[in-house]
N, C-alpha and C positions, 0 to 999 in steps of 0.2 A: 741418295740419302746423305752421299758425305757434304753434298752442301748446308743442310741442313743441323746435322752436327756440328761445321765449320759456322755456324750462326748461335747454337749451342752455347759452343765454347767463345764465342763473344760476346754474349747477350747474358750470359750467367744468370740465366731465371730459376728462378724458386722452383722448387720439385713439383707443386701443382700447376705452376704455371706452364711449366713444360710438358707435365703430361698432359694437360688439357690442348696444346698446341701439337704434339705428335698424333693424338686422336684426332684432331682435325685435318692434319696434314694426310691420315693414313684415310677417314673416309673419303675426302673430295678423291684421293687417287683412286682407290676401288671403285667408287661411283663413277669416273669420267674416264677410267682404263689408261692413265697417263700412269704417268711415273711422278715420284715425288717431287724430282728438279722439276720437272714440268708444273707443277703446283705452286713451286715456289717462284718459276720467273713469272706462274699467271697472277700472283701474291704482289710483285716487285718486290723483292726482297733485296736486289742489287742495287734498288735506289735505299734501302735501310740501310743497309749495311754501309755505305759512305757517306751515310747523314749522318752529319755532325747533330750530338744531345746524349742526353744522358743513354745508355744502352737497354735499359731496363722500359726505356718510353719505347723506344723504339723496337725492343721487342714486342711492347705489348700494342703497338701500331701492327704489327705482322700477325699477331695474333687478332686483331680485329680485322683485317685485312681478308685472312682465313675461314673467319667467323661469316663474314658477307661473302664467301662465296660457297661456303655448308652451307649457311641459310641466308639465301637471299630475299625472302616476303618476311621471314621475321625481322633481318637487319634494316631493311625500308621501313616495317612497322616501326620498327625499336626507332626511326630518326625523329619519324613522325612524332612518336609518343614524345621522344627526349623534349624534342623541339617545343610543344604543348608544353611540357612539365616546365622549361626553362620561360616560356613567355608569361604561363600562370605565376611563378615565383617572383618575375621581375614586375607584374603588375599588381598583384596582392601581396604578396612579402609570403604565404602560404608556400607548402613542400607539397608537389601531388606528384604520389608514386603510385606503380602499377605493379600487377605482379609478372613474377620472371616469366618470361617467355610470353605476355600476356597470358598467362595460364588464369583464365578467371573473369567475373562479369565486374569487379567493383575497383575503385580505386580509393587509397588513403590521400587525406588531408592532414598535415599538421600546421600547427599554427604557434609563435610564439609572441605570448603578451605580456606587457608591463602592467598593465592596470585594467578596470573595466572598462575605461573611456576607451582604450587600446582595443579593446576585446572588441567592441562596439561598433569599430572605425574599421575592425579587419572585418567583421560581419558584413556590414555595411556592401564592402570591396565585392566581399566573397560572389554576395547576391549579386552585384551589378556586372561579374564576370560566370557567373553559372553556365553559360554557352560554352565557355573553355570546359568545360569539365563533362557536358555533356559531349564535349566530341572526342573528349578522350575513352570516354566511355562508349560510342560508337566505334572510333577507332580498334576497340578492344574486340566489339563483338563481329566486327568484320574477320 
Protein backbone atom coordinates (compact mmCIF):
# COMPACT_ATOMS: atom_id res chain seq x y z
CA UNK A 1 0.00 0.00 0.00
CA UNK A 2 2.95 2.41 0.55
CA UNK A 3 3.29 2.52 -3.14
CA UNK A 4 0.08 3.62 -3.59
CA UNK A 5 0.12 6.42 -1.10
CA UNK A 6 3.80 7.28 -2.77
CA UNK A 7 1.20 7.95 -6.03
CA UNK A 8 -1.12 9.84 -3.64
CA UNK A 9 1.27 12.12 -2.70
CA UNK A 10 2.15 12.79 -6.37
CA UNK A 11 -0.90 12.82 -8.18
CA UNK A 12 -2.73 15.04 -5.44
CA UNK A 13 -6.36 14.11 -6.44
CA UNK A 14 -9.41 15.43 -5.33
CA UNK A 15 -10.89 13.72 -2.17
CA UNK A 16 -13.50 11.83 -4.45
CA UNK A 17 -11.17 11.02 -6.87
CA UNK A 18 -9.16 9.27 -4.46
CA UNK A 19 -11.55 7.49 -2.79
CA UNK A 20 -13.22 6.25 -5.65
CA UNK A 21 -9.55 4.99 -6.65
CA UNK A 22 -8.57 3.23 -3.24
CA UNK A 23 -12.20 1.41 -3.55
CA UNK A 24 -11.09 0.08 -6.65
CA UNK A 25 -7.62 -0.57 -5.69
CA UNK A 26 -9.12 -2.55 -2.38
CA UNK A 27 -11.80 -4.55 -4.47
CA UNK A 28 -9.68 -5.99 -7.41
CA UNK A 29 -7.18 -7.11 -4.27
CA UNK A 30 -10.03 -8.94 -2.28
CA UNK A 31 -11.44 -10.40 -5.49
CA UNK A 32 -7.85 -11.79 -7.07
CA UNK A 33 -6.23 -12.39 -3.37
CA UNK A 34 -3.07 -10.20 -4.47
CA UNK A 35 -1.93 -7.49 -2.60
CA UNK A 36 -2.39 -3.89 -3.59
CA UNK A 37 1.29 -3.53 -5.12
CA UNK A 38 0.28 -6.36 -7.02
CA UNK A 39 -2.78 -4.36 -8.36
CA UNK A 40 -0.84 -1.56 -9.14
CA UNK A 41 2.24 -3.10 -11.13
CA UNK A 42 -1.02 -5.08 -13.02
CA UNK A 43 -2.41 -1.12 -13.39
CA UNK A 44 1.34 0.09 -14.71
CA UNK A 45 1.38 2.52 -12.50
CA UNK A 46 5.44 2.74 -12.94
CA UNK A 47 4.90 3.66 -16.48
CA UNK A 48 2.54 6.71 -14.92
CA UNK A 49 4.38 7.72 -12.60
CA UNK A 50 7.46 8.61 -15.02
CA UNK A 51 5.09 10.04 -17.73
CA UNK A 52 5.79 13.13 -18.38
CA UNK A 53 1.98 15.51 -18.29
CA UNK A 54 0.06 16.89 -16.12
CA UNK A 55 -0.27 14.60 -12.69
CA UNK A 56 -3.97 14.87 -12.34
CA UNK A 57 -4.20 13.16 -16.17
CA UNK A 58 -2.21 10.75 -15.34
CA UNK A 59 -3.80 9.84 -12.28
CA UNK A 60 -6.92 9.68 -13.77
CA UNK A 61 -5.25 7.35 -16.47
CA UNK A 62 -4.57 4.92 -13.24
CA UNK A 63 -7.81 5.37 -12.32
CA UNK A 64 -9.22 4.25 -15.65
CA UNK A 65 -6.60 1.74 -15.92
CA UNK A 66 -8.27 0.15 -12.48
CA UNK A 67 -11.76 0.77 -13.63
CA UNK A 68 -11.01 -1.89 -16.73
CA UNK A 69 -9.69 -4.35 -14.67
CA UNK A 70 -12.98 -4.13 -11.82
CA UNK A 71 -14.90 -4.11 -14.76
CA UNK A 72 -13.82 -5.44 -17.69
CA UNK A 73 -17.37 -6.35 -19.97
CA UNK A 74 -18.57 -2.87 -18.75
CA UNK A 75 -15.18 -1.06 -19.79
CA UNK A 76 -15.27 -3.06 -23.50
CA UNK A 77 -19.10 -1.91 -23.44
CA UNK A 78 -18.19 1.58 -22.30
CA UNK A 79 -15.37 1.74 -25.58
CA UNK A 80 -17.84 0.39 -27.83
CA UNK A 81 -20.49 2.76 -26.82
CA UNK A 82 -17.90 5.83 -26.47
CA UNK A 83 -16.69 5.04 -29.84
CA UNK A 84 -20.66 4.99 -31.51
CA UNK A 85 -21.29 8.33 -29.53
CA UNK A 86 -18.03 9.96 -31.09
CA UNK A 87 -18.71 8.59 -34.72
CA UNK A 88 -22.63 9.74 -34.47
CA UNK A 89 -21.30 13.26 -33.36
CA UNK A 90 -18.75 13.65 -36.03
CA UNK A 91 -21.29 12.53 -38.68
CA UNK A 92 -24.52 14.49 -37.49
CA UNK A 93 -23.10 17.26 -35.28
CA UNK A 94 -25.89 15.49 -32.68
CA UNK A 95 -24.66 14.24 -28.73
CA UNK A 96 -25.91 10.59 -28.14
CA UNK A 97 -25.39 9.70 -24.47
CA UNK A 98 -26.27 6.50 -22.65
CA UNK A 99 -26.93 5.96 -19.23
CA UNK A 100 -24.01 5.12 -16.52
CA UNK A 101 -23.17 1.88 -16.56
CA UNK A 102 -25.47 1.21 -19.48
CA UNK A 103 -28.03 0.94 -16.63
CA UNK A 104 -31.21 1.17 -18.99
CA UNK A 105 -32.88 0.49 -22.49
CA UNK A 106 -32.82 4.23 -24.19
CA UNK A 107 -30.42 6.59 -25.17
CA UNK A 108 -30.44 10.73 -25.40
CA UNK A 109 -30.05 12.80 -28.49
CA UNK A 110 -29.17 16.39 -28.35
CA UNK A 111 -28.98 18.49 -30.99
CA UNK A 112 -27.94 22.15 -31.49
CA UNK A 113 -29.76 24.57 -34.10
CA UNK A 114 -29.49 28.00 -35.70
CA UNK A 115 -32.61 28.04 -37.64
CA UNK A 116 -35.32 25.76 -38.95
CA UNK A 117 -33.38 25.28 -42.32
CA UNK A 118 -30.68 24.00 -39.63
CA UNK A 119 -33.10 21.93 -37.80
CA UNK A 120 -34.24 20.46 -41.09
CA UNK A 121 -30.67 19.54 -42.46
CA UNK A 122 -29.78 17.77 -38.79
CA UNK A 123 -33.18 15.73 -39.22
CA UNK A 124 -32.48 14.95 -42.41
CA UNK A 125 -28.67 13.56 -41.01
CA UNK A 126 -30.36 11.98 -38.25
CA UNK A 127 -32.61 9.62 -40.36
CA UNK A 128 -29.93 8.76 -42.93
CA UNK A 129 -27.63 7.56 -39.70
CA UNK A 130 -30.67 5.77 -37.51
CA UNK A 131 -28.54 2.49 -37.86
CA UNK A 132 -25.77 4.27 -35.48
CA UNK A 133 -28.33 4.65 -32.78
CA UNK A 134 -29.80 1.46 -33.32
CA UNK A 135 -26.62 -0.32 -32.40
CA UNK A 136 -26.14 1.74 -29.69
CA UNK A 137 -29.20 0.61 -28.40
CA UNK A 138 -28.50 -3.12 -28.99
CA UNK A 139 -25.16 -2.50 -27.67
CA UNK A 140 -27.01 -1.48 -24.57
CA UNK A 141 -29.37 -4.43 -24.31
CA UNK A 142 -26.63 -6.96 -24.75
Amino acid sequence: MTAFLDLLDQFKPKKNARTHAVELLIDIARRDGISPEAVLEKAGYAELVARPGHPLENFDELTRRLEAIRYPLWSAKKERLNALAASFKAKTGATLTYPDFADGDTVTLSLKVKSVADLADRLATLDREKEMVEKALRELGE
